[in-house]
C-alpha positions in Angstrom: 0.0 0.0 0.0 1.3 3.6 -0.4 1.5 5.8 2.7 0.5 9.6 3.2 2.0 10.2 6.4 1.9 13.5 8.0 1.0 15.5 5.2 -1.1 18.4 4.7 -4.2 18.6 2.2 -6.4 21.7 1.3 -7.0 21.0 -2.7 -9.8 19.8 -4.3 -10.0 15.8 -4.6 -6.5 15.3 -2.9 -6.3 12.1 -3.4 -9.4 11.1 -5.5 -9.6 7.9 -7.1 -6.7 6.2 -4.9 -6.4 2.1 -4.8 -5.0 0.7 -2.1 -3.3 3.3 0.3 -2.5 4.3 4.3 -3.2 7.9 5.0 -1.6 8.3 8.8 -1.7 11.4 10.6 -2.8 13.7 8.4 -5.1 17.1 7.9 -7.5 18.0 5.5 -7.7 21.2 6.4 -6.7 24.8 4.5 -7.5 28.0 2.7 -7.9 26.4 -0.6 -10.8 24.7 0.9 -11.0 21.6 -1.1 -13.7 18.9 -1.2 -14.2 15.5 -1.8 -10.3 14.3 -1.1 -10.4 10.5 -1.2 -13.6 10.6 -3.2 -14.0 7.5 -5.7 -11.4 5.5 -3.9 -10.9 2.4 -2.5 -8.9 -0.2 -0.4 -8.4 2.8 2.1 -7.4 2.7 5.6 -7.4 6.6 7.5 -5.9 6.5 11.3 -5.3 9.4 13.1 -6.2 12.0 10.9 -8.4 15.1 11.0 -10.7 15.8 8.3 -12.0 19.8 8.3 -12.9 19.8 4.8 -16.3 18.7 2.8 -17.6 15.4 1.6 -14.2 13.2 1.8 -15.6 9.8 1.3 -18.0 9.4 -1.3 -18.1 6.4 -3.8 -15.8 4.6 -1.6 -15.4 0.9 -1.2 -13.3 -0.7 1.5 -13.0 1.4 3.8 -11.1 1.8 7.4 -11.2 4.6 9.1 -9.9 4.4 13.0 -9.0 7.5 16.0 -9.7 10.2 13.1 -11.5 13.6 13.5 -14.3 14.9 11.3 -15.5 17.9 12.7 -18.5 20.4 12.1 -17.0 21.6 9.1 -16.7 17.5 7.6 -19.9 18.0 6.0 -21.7 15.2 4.7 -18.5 12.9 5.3 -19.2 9.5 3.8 -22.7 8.8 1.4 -22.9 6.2 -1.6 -20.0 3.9 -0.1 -19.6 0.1 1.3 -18.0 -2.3 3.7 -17.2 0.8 5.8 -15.3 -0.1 9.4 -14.9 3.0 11.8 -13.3 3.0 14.9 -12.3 5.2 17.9 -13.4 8.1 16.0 -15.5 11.8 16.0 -18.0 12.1 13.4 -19.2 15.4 14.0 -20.7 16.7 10.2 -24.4 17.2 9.9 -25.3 14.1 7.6 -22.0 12.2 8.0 -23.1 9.0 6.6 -26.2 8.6 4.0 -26.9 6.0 1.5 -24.2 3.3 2.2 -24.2 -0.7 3.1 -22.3 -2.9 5.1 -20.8 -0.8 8.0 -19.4 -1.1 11.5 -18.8 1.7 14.0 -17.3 0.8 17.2 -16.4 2.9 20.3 -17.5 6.4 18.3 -18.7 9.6 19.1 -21.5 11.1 16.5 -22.7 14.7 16.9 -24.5 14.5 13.4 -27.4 16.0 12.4 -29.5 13.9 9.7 -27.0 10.7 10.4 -27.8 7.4 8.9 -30.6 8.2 6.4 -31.3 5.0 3.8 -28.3 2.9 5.1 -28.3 -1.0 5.0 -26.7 -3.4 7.0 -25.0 -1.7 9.8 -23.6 -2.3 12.8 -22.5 0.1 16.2 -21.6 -0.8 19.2 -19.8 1.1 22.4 -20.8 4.3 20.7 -22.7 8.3 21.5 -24.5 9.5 19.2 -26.6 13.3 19.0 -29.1 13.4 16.3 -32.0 14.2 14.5 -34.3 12.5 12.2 -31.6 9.4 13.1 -31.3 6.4 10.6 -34.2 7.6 8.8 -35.3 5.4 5.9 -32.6 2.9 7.0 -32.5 -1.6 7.3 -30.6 -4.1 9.2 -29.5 -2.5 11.7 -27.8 -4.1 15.0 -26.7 -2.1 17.7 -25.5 -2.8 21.3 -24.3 -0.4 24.2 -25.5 2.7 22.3 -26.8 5.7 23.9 -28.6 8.2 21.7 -30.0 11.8 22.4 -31.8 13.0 19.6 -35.7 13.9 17.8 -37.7 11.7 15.6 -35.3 8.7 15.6 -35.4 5.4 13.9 -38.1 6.5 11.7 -39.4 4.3 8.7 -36.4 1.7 9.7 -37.0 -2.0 9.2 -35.2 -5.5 10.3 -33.5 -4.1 13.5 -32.2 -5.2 16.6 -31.2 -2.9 19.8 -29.4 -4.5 22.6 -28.3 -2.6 25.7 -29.1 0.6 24.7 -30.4 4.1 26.6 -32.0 6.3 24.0 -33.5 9.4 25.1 -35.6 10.7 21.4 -39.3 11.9 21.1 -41.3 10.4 18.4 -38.7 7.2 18.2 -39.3 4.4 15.6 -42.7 5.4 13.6 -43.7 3.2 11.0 -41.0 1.2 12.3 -41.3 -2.5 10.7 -39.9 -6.0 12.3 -38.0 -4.4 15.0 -36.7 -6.3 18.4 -35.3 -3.9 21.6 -33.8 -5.8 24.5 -32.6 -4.9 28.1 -32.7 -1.1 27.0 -34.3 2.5 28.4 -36.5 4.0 25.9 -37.3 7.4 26.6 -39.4 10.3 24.7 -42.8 10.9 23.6 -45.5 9.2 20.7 -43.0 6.2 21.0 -43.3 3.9 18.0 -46.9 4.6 16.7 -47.4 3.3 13.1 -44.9 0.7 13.9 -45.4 -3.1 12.6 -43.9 -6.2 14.4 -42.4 -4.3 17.0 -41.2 -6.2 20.2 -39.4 -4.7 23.5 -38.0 -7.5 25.7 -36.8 -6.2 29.3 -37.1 -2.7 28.4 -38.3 0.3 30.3 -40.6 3.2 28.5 -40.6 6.5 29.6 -42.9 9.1 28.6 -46.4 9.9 27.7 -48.4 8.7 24.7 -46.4 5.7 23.9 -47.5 2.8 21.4 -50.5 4.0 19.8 -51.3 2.4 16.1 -49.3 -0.2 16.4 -50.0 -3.5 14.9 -48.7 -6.6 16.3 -46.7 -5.1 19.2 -45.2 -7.3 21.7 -43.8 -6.5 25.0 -42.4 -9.0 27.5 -41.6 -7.5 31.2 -41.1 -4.6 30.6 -41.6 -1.5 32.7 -43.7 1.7 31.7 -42.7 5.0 33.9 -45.2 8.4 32.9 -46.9 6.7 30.5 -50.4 7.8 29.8 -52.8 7.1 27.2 -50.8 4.3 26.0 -51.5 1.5 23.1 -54.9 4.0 21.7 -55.9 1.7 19.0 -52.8 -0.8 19.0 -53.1 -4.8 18.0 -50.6 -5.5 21.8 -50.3 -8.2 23.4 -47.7 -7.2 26.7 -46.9 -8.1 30.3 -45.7 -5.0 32.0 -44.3 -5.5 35.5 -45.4 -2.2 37.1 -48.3 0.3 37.6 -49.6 2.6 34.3 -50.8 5.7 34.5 -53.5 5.1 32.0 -54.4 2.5 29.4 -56.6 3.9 26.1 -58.6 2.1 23.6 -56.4 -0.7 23.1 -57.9 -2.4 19.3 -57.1 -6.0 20.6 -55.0 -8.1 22.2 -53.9 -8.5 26.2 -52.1 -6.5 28.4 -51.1 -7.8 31.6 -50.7 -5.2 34.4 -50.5 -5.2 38.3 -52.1 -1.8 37.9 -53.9 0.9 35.9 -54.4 4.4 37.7 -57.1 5.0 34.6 -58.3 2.5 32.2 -60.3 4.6 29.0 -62.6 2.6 26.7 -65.3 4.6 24.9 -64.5 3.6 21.4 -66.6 0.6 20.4 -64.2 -0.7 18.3 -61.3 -1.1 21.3 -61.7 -4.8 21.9 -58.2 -5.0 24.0 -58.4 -7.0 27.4 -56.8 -5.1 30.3 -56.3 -8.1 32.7 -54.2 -6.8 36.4 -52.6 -9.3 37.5 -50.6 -8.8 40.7 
C-alpha cells in the first residue's frame, strides 16, 4: 500500500480515485478549501487523521477509518459507499453517513445531524450519538451499548435489533417494521406509533403517549414509567411488571398489568383486554 503520512491537504480531490493506500496522521484542512479528497477510492485505511474539509468519502469501497476527526465543518463525510469499518473516532458533520451498506462503527462519538438516512446493513456498538431525524429510511440495523439523544429517531427503519441501549428521542421508531429492543431504556414521547412487528424485551418506556397504532406489538416484562394514554388503538399483546398511569382504547390483544391508575374505553371498536394481574 502507499502511505500519506503526515501530510497536509487543502485542494480539491486530494487524493481522489486512490487504490490501495495508508493515509496516517494527516489534515485535511486549508485555505484552498478543497472537497471531496479521497472521493471514488478504494482499499483505504485513514488513522489518526483530521478531516475539516467537505464530503471526503464518497463512492468509496473498503473502507477503514480508526482514532480520526471529522468535525463540524466535515460536512456530509461518507454517502454512496460500502464495507465501511470506523473506529475510535468523532464524526461530528451534519449528515455524516447517508446512502451506504455494510458498515461497523465501534467505540465512536456522533454529533451528526440527519445521520444514517437510507443505510443498510449496519452495525454500532460502544458508541454516543446526538441526532436528529436518526437512521431515517434505514434496514438491518444491529446495535449494542449505544446511547442516543436525539428527535424523531429510527423512523421508517426495518429488520433491527437494539441490545443494551439508553436512548432518550421523542417520536422514536414510527412506522417502524420487524424491530426487536432488549434490556434497553427508551425514553421520549409518541413512542413507536405506526410501527409493525415491534417487540421490547426487558425494556423500560418512559414518557407519555407511547405505542398508539401499532400493529402486532409485543412486550415481554417490561416496565412503563409516565406513560399515559398508552396502546390507543394498537393490535398489543404485553406483560408489563409495574403500575400505568392510564391505558386507552387498546384495538385488541392482552395486556397484563399489576395496575392501571385510569383504564379509558369509549370507542366501540377497542376490543383489547386489560387483565391486572398482581
Amino acid at each position: 500500500m502507499i502511505k500519506y503520512i503526515d501530510k497536509t491537504y487543502d485542494e480539491e480531490r486530494a487524493l481522489y480515485g486512490s487504490d490501495g493506500v495508508q493515509v496516517i496522521n494527516c489534515k485535511f484542512d486549508g485555505p484552498a478549501d478543497g472537497e471531496s479528497a479521497l472521493k471514488e477510492s478504494k482499499n483505504i485505511e485513514v488513522d489518526g487523521c483530521y478531516c475539516n474539509l467537505r464530503y471526503p468519502f464518497w463512492h468509496d469501497t473498503n473502507l477503514r477509518i480508526t482514532n480520526t476527526e471529522m468535525t463540524d465543518k466535515c460536512r456530509a463525510a461518507l454517502w454512496y459507499s460500502e464495507n465501511i469499518y470506523i473506529s475510535d473516532t468523532k464524526l461530528h458533520g451534519i449528515k455524516a453517513l447517508r446512502e451506504c451498506k455494510d458498515i461497523e462503527i465501534v467505540n465512536s462519538d456522533i454529533i451528526s445531524p440527519e445521520f444514517g438516512w437510507s443505510v443498510s446493513n449496519f452495525k454500532m456498538s460502544d458508541s454516543l450519538a446526538e441526532a436528529e431525524y436518526f437512521m431515517m429510511r434505514s434496514d438491518h440495523l444491529n446495535f449494542d451499548n449505544v446511547k442516543l439523544k436525539g428527535k424523531y429517531s429510527f423512523q421508517y427503519i426495518s429488520d433491527c435489533i437494539f441490545t443494551n441501549c439508553n436512548f432518550d428521542t421523542k417520536d422514536a421508531f414510527w412506522h417502524g417494521k420487524n424491530i426487536l429492543i432488549k434490556d434497553s431504556i427508551v425514553k421520549g414521547e409518541y413512542l413507536a406509533w405506526y410501527s409493525e412487528n415491534l417487540t421490547f424485551e426487558n425494556c423500560t418506556i418512559i414518557g407519555t403517549q407511547p405505542l398508539c397504532y401499532c400493529k402486532n406489538l409485543k412486550m415481554i416484562n417490561c416496565q412503563m414509567i409516565d406513560a399515559d394514554l398508552s396502546f390507543e388503538k394498537s393490535e398489543v399483546d404485553a406483560t408489563i411488571l409495574n403500575e400505568v398511569i392510564s391505558i386507552k382504547n387498546p384495538k385488541s390483544g392482552k395486556i397484563y398489568v399489576p395496575g392501571v391508575k385510569e383504564i379509558i374505553m369509549d370507542d366501540e371498536n377497542a376490543k383489547g383486554e386489560i387483565i391486572i394481574k398482581k
